[in-house]
LOKEKE-18154 format. One record per residue (C-alpha): residue in three letters; chain; z, y, x. Coordinates in steps of 0.001 Angstrom, whole numbers, plus 500000, padded with zeros to 6 digits. Layout:
N
{martor 'ala'; 'A'; {Z; Y; X}};
...
END
This chain:
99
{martor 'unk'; 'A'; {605657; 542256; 670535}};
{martor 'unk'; 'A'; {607751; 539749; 672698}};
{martor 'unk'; 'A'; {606064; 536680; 670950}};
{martor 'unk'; 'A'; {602614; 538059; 671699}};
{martor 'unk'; 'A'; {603767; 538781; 675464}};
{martor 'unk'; 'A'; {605427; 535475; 675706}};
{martor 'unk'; 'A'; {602030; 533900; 674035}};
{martor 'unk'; 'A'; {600155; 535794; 676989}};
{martor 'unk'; 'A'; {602092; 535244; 679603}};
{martor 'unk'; 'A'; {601860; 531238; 679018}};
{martor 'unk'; 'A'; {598624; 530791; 677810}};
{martor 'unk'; 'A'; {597829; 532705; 681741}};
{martor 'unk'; 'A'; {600066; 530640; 682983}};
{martor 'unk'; 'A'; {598722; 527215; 681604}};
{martor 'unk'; 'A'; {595316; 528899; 682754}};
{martor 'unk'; 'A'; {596416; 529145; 686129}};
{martor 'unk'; 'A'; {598080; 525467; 686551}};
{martor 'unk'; 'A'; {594742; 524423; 685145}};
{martor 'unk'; 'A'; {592736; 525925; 687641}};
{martor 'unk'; 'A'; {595300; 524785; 690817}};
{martor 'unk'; 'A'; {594606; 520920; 689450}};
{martor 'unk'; 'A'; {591036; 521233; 689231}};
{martor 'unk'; 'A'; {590690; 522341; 692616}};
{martor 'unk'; 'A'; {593058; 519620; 693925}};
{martor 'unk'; 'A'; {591631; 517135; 692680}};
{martor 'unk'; 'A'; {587672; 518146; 692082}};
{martor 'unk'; 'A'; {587158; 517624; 695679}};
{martor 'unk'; 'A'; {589064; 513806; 695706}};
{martor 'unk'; 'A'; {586751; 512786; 692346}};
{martor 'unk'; 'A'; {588634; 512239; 689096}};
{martor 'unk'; 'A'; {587634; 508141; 690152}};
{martor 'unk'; 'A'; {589588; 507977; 692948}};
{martor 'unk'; 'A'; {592727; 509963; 691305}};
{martor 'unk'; 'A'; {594521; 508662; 688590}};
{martor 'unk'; 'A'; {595137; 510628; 685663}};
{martor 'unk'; 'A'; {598361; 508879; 685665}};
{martor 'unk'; 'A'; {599683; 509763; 688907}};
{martor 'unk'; 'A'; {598340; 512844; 689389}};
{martor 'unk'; 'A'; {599720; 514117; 685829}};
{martor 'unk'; 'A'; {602926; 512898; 687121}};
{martor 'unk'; 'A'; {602418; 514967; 689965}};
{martor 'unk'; 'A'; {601250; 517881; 688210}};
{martor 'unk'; 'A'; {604078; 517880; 685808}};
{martor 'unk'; 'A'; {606795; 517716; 688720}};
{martor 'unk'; 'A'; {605528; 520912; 690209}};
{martor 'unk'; 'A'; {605560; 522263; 687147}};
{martor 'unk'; 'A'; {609425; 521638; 686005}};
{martor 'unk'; 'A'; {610332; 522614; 690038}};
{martor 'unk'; 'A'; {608041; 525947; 689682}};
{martor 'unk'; 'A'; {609827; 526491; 686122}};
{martor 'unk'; 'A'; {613282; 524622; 685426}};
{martor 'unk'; 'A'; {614780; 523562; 689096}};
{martor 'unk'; 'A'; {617493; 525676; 690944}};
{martor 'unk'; 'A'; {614637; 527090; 692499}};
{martor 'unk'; 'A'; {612401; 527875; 689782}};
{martor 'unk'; 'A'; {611318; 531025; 688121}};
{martor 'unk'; 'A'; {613760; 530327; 684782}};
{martor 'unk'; 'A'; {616434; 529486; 686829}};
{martor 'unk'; 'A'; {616464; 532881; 688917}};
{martor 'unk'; 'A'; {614960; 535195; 686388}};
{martor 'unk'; 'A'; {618193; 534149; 684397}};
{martor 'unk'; 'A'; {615767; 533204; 681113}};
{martor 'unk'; 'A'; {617576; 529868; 681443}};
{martor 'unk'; 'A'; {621195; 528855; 682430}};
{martor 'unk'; 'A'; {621700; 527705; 685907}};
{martor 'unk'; 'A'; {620598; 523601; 686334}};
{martor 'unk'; 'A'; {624445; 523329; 687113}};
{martor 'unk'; 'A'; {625677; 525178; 684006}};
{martor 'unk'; 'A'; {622910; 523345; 681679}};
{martor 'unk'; 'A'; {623888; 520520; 679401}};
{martor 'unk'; 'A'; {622723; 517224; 679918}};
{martor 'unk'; 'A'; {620516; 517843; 676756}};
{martor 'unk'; 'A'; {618741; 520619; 677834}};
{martor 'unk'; 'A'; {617196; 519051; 680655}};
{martor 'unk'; 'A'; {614791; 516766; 678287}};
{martor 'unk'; 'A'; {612508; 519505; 676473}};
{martor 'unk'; 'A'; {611875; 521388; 680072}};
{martor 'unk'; 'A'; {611002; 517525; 681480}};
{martor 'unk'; 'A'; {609193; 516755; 678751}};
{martor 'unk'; 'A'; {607294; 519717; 678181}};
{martor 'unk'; 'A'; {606527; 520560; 681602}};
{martor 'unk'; 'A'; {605191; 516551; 681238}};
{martor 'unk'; 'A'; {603349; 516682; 678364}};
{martor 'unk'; 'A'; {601268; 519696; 679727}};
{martor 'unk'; 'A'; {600619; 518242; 683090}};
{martor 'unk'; 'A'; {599178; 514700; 681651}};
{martor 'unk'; 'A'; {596959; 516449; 678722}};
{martor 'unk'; 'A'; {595904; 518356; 681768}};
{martor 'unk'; 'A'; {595253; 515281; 683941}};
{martor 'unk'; 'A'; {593450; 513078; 681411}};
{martor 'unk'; 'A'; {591344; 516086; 679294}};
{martor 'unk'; 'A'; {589841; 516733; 683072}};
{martor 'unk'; 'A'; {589011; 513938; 683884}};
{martor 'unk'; 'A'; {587593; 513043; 679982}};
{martor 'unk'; 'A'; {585861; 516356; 680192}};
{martor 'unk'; 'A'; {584691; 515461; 683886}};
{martor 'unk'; 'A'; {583059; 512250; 683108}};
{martor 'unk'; 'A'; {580588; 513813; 680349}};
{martor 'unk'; 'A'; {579627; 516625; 682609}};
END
């Protein structure tokens, strides 16, 4: 029951980040914002919203504090919150120009 809840709760969740780009960046054109940057963008907001002191891991408890987390854990949250936030970036903007 947790996996399916967990499964849920982040397939919402990718929903929602989904949504937030498109309607940053629908209004700029996908032309005059690079997939590149913005991805980069996208994925920073994501690892603050998630992984930073601030961020909903970090006060929920679900993760150790940023302070008490080893070196190596810092690379999966970077590089997932990354990975999501460019296959974002360039799908939209693949899926935008054949629209």
């Amino acid at each position: 029951m947790q996996w399916l809840i967990g499964g849920v709760f982040h397939f919402e969740y990718a929903a929602w980040w989904g949504t937030l780009y498109a309607i940053i960046v629908e209004p700029l054109g996908t032309k005059r914002v690079p997939a590149v940057l913005s991805g980069g963008v996208l994925g920073a907001l994501i690892y603050t919203a998630a992984f930073s002191p601030i961020g909903a891991t970090s006060r929920t408890g679900s993760e150790r504090d940023v302070e008490r987390r080893p070196g190596v854990e810092h690379a999966p949250h970077w590089s997932a919150a990354l990975a999501f936030a460019y296959t974002t970036a360039f799908v939209y903007r693949w899926l935008r120009e054949r629209w």
